[in-house]
N, C-alpha and C positions, 0 to 999 in steps of 0.2 A: 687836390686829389692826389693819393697817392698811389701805389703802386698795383696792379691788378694780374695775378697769377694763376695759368691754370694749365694743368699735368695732363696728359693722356697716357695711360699703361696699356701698353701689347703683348702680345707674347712674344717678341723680342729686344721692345726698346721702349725706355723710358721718353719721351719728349714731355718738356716744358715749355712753354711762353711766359715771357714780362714784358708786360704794357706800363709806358712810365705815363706821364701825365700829359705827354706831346703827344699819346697813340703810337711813336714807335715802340715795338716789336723788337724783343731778341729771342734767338731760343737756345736751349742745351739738351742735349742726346744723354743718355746711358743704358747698358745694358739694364734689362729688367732684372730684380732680386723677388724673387719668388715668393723665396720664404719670409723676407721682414721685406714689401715693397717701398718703404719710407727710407730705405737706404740706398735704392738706383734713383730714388726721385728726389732726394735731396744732393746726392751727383749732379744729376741733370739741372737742378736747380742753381747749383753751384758753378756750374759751367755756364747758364744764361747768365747769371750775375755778375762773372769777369767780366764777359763782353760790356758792364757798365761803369768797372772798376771797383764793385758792391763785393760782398760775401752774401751766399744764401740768409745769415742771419740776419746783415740788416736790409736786404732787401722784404722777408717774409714782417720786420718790426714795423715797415710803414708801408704794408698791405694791407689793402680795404679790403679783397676780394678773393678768394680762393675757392677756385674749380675743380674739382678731378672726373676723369671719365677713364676707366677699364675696361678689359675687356675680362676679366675673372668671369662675370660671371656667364660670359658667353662658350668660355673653354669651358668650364665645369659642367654646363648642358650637353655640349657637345660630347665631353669627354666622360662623361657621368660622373664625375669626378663631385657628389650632390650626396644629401642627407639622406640614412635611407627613412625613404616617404612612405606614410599609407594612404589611400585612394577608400574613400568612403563614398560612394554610388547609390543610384537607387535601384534595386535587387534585379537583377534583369539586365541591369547595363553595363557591365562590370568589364566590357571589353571595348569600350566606348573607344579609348589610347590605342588600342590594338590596331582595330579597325580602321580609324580616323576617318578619312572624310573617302576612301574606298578606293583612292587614286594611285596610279603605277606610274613609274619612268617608263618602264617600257611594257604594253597592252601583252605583248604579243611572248614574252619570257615566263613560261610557266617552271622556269628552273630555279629563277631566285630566290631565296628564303624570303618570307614577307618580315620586315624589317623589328622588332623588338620594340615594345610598347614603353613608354619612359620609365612607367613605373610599372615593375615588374606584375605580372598578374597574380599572384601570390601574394602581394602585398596590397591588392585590392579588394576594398569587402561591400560586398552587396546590403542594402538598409532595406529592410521593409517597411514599403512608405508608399503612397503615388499621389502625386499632384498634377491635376490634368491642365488642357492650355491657357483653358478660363481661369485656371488657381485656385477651384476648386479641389478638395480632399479626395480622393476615390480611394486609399488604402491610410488610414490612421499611423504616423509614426509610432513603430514596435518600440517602446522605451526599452525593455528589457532584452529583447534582441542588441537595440542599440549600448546597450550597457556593457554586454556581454564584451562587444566588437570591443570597446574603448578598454574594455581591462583586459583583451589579445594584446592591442595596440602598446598598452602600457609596460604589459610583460615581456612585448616581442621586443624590447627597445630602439622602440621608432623615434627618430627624430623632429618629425615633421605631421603636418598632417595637411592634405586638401581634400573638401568636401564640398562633390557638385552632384547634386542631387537634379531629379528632372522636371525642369519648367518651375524651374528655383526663381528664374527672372520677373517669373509672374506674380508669385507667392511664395516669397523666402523663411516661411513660416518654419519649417522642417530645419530646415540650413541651420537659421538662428537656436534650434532647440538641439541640433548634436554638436553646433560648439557650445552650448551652456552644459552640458553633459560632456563632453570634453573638458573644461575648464573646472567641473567638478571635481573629475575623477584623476584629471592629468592636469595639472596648473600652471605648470613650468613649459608644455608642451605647443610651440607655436603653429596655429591655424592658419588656413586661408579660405576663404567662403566665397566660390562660384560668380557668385549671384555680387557680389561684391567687389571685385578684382577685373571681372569681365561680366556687365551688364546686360549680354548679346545673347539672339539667339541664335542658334550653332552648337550644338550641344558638344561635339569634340572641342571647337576653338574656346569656348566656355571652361571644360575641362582640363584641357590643356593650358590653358592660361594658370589656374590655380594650383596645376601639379608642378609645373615648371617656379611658380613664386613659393610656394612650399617649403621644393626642396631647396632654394637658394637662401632660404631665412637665417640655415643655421651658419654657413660658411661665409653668407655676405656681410651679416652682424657682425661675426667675429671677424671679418677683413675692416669693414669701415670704423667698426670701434677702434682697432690696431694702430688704424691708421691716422683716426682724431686722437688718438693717447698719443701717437709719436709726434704729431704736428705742433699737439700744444708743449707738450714737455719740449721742444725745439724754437718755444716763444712766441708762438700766433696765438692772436687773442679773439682775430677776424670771426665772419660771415665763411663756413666752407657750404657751398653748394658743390652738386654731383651734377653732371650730365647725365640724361634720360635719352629713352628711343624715340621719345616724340620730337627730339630736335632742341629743347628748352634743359634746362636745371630746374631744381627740387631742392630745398634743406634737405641737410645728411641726415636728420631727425626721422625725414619722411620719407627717403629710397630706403632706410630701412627695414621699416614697417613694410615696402612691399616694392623685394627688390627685381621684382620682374622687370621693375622700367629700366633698369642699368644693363638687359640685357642687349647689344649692339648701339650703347649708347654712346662708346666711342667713333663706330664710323658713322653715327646720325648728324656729329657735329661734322664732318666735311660736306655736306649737299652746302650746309649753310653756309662755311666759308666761301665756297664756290662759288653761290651766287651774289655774297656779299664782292667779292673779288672779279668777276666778270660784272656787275653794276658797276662798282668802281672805274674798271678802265673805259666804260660805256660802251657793254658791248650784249646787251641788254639781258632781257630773263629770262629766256631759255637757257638751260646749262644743261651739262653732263661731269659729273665730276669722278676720277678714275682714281684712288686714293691708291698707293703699289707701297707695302708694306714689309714685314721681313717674312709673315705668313700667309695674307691674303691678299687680295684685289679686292677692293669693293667701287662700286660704281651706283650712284645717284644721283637725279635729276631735280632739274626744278622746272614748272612750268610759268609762263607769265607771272616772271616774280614772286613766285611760291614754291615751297620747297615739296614735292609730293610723299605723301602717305600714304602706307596701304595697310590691312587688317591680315593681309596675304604673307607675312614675314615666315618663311620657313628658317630655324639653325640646324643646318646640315642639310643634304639634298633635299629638293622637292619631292612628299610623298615620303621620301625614307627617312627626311629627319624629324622634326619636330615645330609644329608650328604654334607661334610665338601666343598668338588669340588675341592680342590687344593693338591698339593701333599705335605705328610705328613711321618712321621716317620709312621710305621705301628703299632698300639695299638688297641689291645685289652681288653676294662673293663668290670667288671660286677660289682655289689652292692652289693661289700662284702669286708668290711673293719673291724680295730677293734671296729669301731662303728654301725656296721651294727646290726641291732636290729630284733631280734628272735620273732619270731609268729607264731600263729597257725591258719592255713585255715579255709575254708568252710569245707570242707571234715575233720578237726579234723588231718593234715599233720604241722609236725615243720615246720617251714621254717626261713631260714635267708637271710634279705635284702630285697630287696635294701633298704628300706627306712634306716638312720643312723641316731643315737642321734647326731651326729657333735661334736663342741665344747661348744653350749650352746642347753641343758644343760649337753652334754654327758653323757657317761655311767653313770650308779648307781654306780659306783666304785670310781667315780671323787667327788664324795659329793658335786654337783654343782644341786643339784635338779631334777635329770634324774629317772626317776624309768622302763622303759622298760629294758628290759633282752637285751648284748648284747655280741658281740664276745670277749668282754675286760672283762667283767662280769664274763663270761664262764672261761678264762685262770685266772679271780683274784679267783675264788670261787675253780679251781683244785690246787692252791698254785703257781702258777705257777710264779705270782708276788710278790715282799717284798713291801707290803704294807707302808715300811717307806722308801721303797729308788726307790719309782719310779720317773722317767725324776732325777735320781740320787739323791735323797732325796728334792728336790724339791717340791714335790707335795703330797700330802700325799693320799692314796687309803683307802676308806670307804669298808671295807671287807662285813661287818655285810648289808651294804644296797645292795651289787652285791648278797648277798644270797636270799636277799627279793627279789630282782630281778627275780633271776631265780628260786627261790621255787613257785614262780606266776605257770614258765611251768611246774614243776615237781608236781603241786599239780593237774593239769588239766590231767597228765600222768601217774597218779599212782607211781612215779619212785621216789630217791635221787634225790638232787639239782647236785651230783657228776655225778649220771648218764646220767640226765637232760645237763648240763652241757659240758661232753664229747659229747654227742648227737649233741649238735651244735656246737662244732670245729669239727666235724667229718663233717656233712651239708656244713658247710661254706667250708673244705674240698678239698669233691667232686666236690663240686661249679668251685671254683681254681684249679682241674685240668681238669675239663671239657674245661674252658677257656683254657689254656695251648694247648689241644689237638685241638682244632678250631684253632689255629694260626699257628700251628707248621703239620698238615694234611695239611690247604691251601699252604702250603709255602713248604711243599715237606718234610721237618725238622723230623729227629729222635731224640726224649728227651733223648733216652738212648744212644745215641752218641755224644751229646751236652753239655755244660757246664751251671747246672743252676745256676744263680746268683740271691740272694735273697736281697732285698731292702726294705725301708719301717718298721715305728716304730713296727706295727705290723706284722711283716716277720717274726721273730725270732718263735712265738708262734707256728706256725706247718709246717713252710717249709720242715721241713724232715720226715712231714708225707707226703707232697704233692710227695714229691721226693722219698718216696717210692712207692706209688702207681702207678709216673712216670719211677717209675727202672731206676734213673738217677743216672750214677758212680760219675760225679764230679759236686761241687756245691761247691761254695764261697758264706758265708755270707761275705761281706767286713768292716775294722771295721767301718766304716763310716755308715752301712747301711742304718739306720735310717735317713738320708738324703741323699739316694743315686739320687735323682734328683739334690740337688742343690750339690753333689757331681760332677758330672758329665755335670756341667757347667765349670766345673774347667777343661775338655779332651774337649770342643767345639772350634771350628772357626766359623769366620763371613760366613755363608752359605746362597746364594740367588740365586732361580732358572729362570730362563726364557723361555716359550715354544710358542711355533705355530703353528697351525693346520695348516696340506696340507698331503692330501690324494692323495698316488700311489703304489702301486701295485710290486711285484717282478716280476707279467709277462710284465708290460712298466711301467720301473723306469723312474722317472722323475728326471734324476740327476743332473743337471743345478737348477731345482727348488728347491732340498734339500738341495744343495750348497749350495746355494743363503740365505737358509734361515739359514742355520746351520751360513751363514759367518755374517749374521744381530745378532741373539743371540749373539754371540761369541764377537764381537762389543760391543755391550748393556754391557754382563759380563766383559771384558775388561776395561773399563770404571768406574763402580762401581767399582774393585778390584783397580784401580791404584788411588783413591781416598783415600785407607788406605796406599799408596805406601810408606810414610814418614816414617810410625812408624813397616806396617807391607808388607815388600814387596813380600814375596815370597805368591804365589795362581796359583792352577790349576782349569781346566775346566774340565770336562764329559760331552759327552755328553750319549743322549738316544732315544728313541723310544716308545711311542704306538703300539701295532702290534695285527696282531688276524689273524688265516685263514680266509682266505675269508667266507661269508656268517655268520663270525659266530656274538655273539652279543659281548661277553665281550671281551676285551685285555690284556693283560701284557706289560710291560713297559724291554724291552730290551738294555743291552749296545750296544752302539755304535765301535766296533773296533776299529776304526779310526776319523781322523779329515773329511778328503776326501773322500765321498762316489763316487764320480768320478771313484773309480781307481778298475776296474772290483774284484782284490782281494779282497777291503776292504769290498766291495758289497756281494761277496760271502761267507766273514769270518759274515756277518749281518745275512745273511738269515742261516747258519750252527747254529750262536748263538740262534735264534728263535726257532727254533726246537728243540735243546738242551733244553734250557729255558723252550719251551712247556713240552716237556717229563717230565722234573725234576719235576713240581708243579703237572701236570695234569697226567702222566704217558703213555700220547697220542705221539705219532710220526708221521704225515703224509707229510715225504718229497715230493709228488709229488704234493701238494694242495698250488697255490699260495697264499701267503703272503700281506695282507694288511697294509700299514701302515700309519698310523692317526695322531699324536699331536708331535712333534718333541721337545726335549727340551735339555739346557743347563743349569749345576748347577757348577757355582763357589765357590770355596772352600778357603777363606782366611786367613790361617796360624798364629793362635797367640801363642807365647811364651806359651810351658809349663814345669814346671818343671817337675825334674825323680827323685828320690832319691833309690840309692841301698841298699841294705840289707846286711847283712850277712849272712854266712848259719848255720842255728842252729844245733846243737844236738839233738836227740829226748829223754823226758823225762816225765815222769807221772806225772800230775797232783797233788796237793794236795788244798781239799776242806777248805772254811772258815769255813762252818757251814752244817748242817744237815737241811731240813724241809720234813716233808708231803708233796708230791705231789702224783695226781690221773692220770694214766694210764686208759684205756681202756682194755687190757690184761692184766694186773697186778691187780687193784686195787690201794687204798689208799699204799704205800708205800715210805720208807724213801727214801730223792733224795739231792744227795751232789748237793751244791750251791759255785758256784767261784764266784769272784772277777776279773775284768779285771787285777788288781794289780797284782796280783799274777798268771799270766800265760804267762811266756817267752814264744818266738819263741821255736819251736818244743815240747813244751808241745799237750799232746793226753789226752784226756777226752773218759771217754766211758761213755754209756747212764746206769739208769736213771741219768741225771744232769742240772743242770739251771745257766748258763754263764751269770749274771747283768751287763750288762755295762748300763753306765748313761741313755742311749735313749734308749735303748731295751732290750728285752731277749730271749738269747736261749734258746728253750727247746732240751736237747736232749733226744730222746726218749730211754726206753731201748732197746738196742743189736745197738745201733747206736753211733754214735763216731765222736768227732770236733778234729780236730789236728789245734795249731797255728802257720799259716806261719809264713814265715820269715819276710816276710814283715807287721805281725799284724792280718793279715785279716782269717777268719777262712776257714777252708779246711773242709768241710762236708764229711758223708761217712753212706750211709744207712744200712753199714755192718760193727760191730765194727772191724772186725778181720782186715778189708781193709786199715786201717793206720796204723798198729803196723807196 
């Protein structure tokens, strides 16, 4: 076996991993390159491959495997930075994006502007049509209306087109007949069809699903082509698979045909490492994984050895940004990374984020021209950084401009640049674990029962402030951390889900109908798995459920017990799971209140080779420090803080806090009274109580 590489792109750094044939793990950093990204990621590439004494080329010549995951296409939603799209409806519902599902941040602010619809309403055109629930006809599709629409669309020089018509899911009859009228009139013009992209009912999440894949056709085509033209002309002959939201890869062939799934398909691969990485050190399946980046925080869980998903994926606030429609790894972000940059309000309050210096010109610490204050700034100005051996001496850190930086806020505050400084990693913080508790309250999850795993160049700087404030016992910095996304494409399979709407009831199940449809998915999955049958034959199926009491509005997504809902047990082993299920998230139990259930679906799971590598079991032993520097506490003050070397810290070495752990891509802080022990396996074993690892 030879070599297995897989990239993650952010909006500020390149990270790669190389897996050799033993499963160890190297990785390499680079800023990201925007404009041709094949040139930060073959830096970064170049940089894991010294660490094996390789060059990028000949370690990509005896690669089997190549991964990539972005975040493109999640800025370009965010940023609209998208094709301009047109929105083809049926007549009457043309404000479907507007609207969305009718929900506020805040009930009670009749001041706010109500948020801008993705695709402009100007660019959304009404069809005269109607197909009722049953899927019956009640308004004939107007060809000639529709004709008219399609030669606006062609003249207006639209890029794009998505078309979700209503109760498309039932009867896609219409759908199908204005892309054959589309593809007439407009040939070159890429589609996306509702009823095909997102099989559900919910007629915004429907919608939004196919306006958000739409507009990403034209710019994620032309990224991922760019990108297979520079890899091969660079001598890879391999397999490139993409990372998706659902947690799994796809062929590059197939994200981009429909590249909604690449949307957060970068932080979908950290739940996974997470709990591959808390399994490992045996510290079982509950996880919380806190990924701390140069732009955001993202945080995902896994439950009893599963990684959770939800159909709830908003990009940009809840309510005011844009929800995703399909079902996804479940992530939650906020606007707080090591470049998330410090301000101060109207009211005269710190604040940090969202806005990020990125990678150009990032922080003031990067001596790239950045002069805002920012959370890299803050951990360079408390000592917290070696100035000559950051991204491993690589890069050199401007001390002197991160103090200009932050003396800006501490001269507005009265305060130290040190004070100033702790102030906002303390901010940014609370920020991170307010996140944490929205994710882990919805999902039922207790942090102090759970396993945190921390990820992310910027992780090291305060996870074990966060994980105190969380009263979490166990926590894994892994030593990969710093690329613990494009880590954790290294624990993925080929994952691709299929669903169907059909509405019945626990008081008259329609069991013929569920069959029927469970036995169509199943088929569909089938088929796509026995495709990889040559190289990768073993894949299972799950299935699942939408479900909700009756009357109510939202659902949860239920396993399925069985293949055969037929067989009165499996039926009744569905409806005990739903109620358990309700209880667990919600803390509600109403066994005598019928059962609704909505969107039916199947996820196949297709099994790629991964390597395991054992350890040894170490001895436990104390540390010894390279060097001494100043570092700045918040309860302590300025105080001297022993500084390691990855070099010099065997398995079962124990560090107690104050101390700063340098490995090449990151650094620990440990704070005082707190304490890292080195697994056996490398990865560090956190502990918010020193005495807790002796």
């Amino acid at each position: 076996m030879g070599f297995k590489v897989s990239a993650d792109t952010g909006g500020t750094f390149i990270d790669v991993v190389i897996q050799d044939a033993s499963s160890t793990q190297v990785i390499g950093k680079s800023l990201t390159t925007h404009d041709r990204v094949f040139r930060g990621l073959s830096s970064a590439m170049a940089a894991a491959a010294a660490e094996l004494g390789l060059t990028a080329k000949q370690v990509l010549d005896d690669t089997e495997l190549f991964i990539y995951g972005t975040t493109r296409a999640t800025n370009a939603i965010i940023t609209r930075n998208i094709a301009k799209t047109a929105l083809l409806t049926t007549e009457g519902f043309q404000d479907v994006l507007l609207l969305k599902e009718g929900g506020k941040q805040d009930g009670y602010d009749f001041t706010k502007p109500y948020p801008k619809p993705y695709i402009p309403r100007r660019h959304t055109f009404g069809v005269r049509e109607r197909i009722d629930s049953e899927g019956e006809i009640v308004t004939a599709l107007d060809e000639d209306q529709l004709r008219g629409i399609v030669a606006e669309i062609r003249d207006g020089g639209f890029e794009a087109v998505a078309v979700s018509l209503l109760w498309s899911v039932v009867n896609p009859d219409h759908e199908l007949r204005v892309e054959k009228t589309i593809a007439e009139l407009c040939p070159d013009l890429p589609v996306t069809l509702s009823h095909q992209i997102a099989p559900i009912i919910r007629e915004y999440r429907r919608t939004s699903a196919a306006a958000i894949d739409a507009s990403l056709k034209p710019l994620m085509q032309q990224h991922f082509r760019q990108l297979e033209e520079d890899i091969r002309d660079f001598g890879y002959t391999g397999t490139i698979l993409v990372s998706t939201s659902m947690g799994g890869v796809m062929n590059i062939e197939e994200v981009i045909e429909s590249p909604i799934n690449t949307a957060r398909s970068g932080p979908s691969m950290a739940p996974l490492a997470g709990l591959n990485y808390s399994l490992r050190e045996g510290l079982g399946g509950d996880m919380i994984v806190c990924d701390t980046g140069g732009t955001t925080f993202d945080v995902g869980i896994s439950r009893d050895g599963a990684v959770v998903h939800s159909r709830d994926t908003w990009l940009g606030p809840e309510w005011e940004g844009d929800l995703l429609g399909i079902s996804s790894v479940d992530i939650r972000s906020i606007g707080a990374g090591g470049g998330s940059i410090a301000w101060i309000d109207e009211g005269g309050l710190l604040r940090v984020g969202p806005q990020s210096a990125g990678s150009e010109p990032g922080p003031a610490c990067y001596g790239r021209g950045g002069t805002d204050p920012t959370l890299s700034d803050a951990a360079c100005v408390l000592g917290y950084f070696d100035p000559d051996y950051f991204l491993g001496g690589r890069m050199d850190l401007d001390v002197a401009a991160a103090e200009r930086a932050i003396a800006k806020l501490a001269n507005a505050f009265g305060l130290s640049i040190y004070e100033t400084a702790w102030g906002i990693l303390s901010l940014a913080s609370e920020a991170m674990v307010k996140a944490v508790h929205e994710i882990t309250i919805a999902q039922g999850l207790n942090p102090q029962d759970s396993t945190l795993v921390a990820g992310g160049g910027a992780a090291g700087i305060n996870i074990m402030k966060i994980a105190a404030e969380l009263g979490s016992r166990r926590m894994v910095l892994p030593k990969v951390a710093s690329a613990l996304s494009a880590s954790g494409m290294h624990f993925a399979d080929i994952v691709k889900e299929e669903s169907k709407a059909l509405i019945t009831s626990s008081e008259a199940f329609a069991t013929d109908a569920v069959d029927g449809v469970l036995d169509a998915l199943e088929l569909r999955l089938q088929t796509f798995a026995n495709r990889f049958g040559g190289r990768h034959p073993d894949y299972d199926i799950d299935f699942g459920v939408e479900a909700r009491y009756k009357s109510q509005v939202w659902a949860i997504d239920a396993p399925l017990p069985g293949r055969r809902v037929g067989d009165d047990g499996v039926r009744a082993k569905l409806f005990a799971a739903f109620h358990d299920l309700h209880e667990r998230i919600f803390a509600v139990r109403d066994s005598e209140s019928a059962i609704e259930f909505l969107n039916w679906r199947a996820r196949v799971t297709v099994r790629l080779p991964r390597g395991y590598r054992d350890h040894p079991a170490a001895s436990a032993r104390t540390g010894v420090p390279t060097s001494v520097r100043r570092c700045y506490f918040g309860d302590t003050g300025e105080i001297d803080t022993h500084i390691y070397k990855p070099a010099d810290l065997v398995p079962g070495t124990c560090i107690t806090g104050p101390a700063i752990i340098e490995e090449p891509t990151t650094t620990l802080v440990v704070f005082p009274g707190m304490s890292a022990t080195v697994a056996d396996s490398g990865n560090y074993l956190l502990s918010i109580s020193a005495e807790e690892n002796r």
